[in-house]
C-alpha positions as CSV (number, residue, x, y, z in Angstrom):
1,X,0.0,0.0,0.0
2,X,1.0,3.8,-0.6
3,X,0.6,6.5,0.8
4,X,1.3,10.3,-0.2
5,X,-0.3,13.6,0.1
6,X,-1.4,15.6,-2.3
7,X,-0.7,19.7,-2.0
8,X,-3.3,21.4,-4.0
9,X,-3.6,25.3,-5.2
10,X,-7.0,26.0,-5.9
11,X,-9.5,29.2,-7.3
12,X,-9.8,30.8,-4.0
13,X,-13.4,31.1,-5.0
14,X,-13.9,27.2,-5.3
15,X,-11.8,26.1,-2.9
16,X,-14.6,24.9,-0.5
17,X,-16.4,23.2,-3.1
18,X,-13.0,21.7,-4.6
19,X,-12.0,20.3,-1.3
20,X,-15.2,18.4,-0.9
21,X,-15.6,16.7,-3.8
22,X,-11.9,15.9,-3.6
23,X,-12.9,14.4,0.0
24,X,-15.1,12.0,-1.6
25,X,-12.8,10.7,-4.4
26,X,-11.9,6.8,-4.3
27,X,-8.8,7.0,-3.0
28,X,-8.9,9.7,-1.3
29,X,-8.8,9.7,2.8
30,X,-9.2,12.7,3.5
31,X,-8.7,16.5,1.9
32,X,-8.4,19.4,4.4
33,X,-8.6,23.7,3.9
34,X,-5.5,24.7,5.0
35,X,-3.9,27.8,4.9
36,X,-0.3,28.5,3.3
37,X,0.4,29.1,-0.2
38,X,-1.7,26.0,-0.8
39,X,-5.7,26.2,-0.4
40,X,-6.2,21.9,0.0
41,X,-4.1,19.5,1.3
42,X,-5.5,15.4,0.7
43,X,-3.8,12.3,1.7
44,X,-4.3,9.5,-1.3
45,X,-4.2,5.7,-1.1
46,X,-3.3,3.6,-3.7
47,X,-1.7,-0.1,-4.2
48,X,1.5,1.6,-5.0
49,X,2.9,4.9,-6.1
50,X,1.7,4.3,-10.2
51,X,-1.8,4.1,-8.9
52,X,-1.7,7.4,-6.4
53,X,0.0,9.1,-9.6
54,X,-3.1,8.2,-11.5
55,X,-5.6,9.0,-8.6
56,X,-3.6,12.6,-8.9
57,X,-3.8,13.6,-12.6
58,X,-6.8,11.3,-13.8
59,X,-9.6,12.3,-10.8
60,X,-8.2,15.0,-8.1
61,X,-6.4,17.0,-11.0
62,X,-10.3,17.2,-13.1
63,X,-11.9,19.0,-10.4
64,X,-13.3,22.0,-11.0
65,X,-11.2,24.8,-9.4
66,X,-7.9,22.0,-9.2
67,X,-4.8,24.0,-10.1
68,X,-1.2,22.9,-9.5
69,X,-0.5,20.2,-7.4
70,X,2.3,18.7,-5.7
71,X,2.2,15.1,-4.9
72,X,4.8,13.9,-2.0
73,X,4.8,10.4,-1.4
74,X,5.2,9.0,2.1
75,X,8.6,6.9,2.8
């Protein structure tokens, strides 16, 4: 299993709404407002690191307000 956390920029404007569907993603444990130069942080689950990569770009990275986001795997 792998774990890593995502570090998401968002519209400031959707954040809220960005961070909870993010929340409910497959994959996803949890997703948090924070405050910082990033607006989301979420902490991804996936069989390995391929599979958190493709939780990242294919599903957190397609919601609506999703900027840039940094992915950080956990060692």
């Amino acid at each position: 299993m792998a774990s890593a956390y995502v570090l998401i920029e968002a519209a400031p404007k959707k954040a809220r709404a960005a961070c909870g569907k993010i929340a409910k993603l497959s994959g996803v444990c949890s997703a948090h407002l924070v405050t910082g130069p990033y607006y989301i942080i979420a902490l991804g689950e996936g069989k390995d690191p391929a599979a958190i990569g493709k939780l990242v770009m294919a599903r957190i990275q397609a919601v609506d307000g999703v900027g840039r986001t940094i992915t950080c795997v956990v060692v």
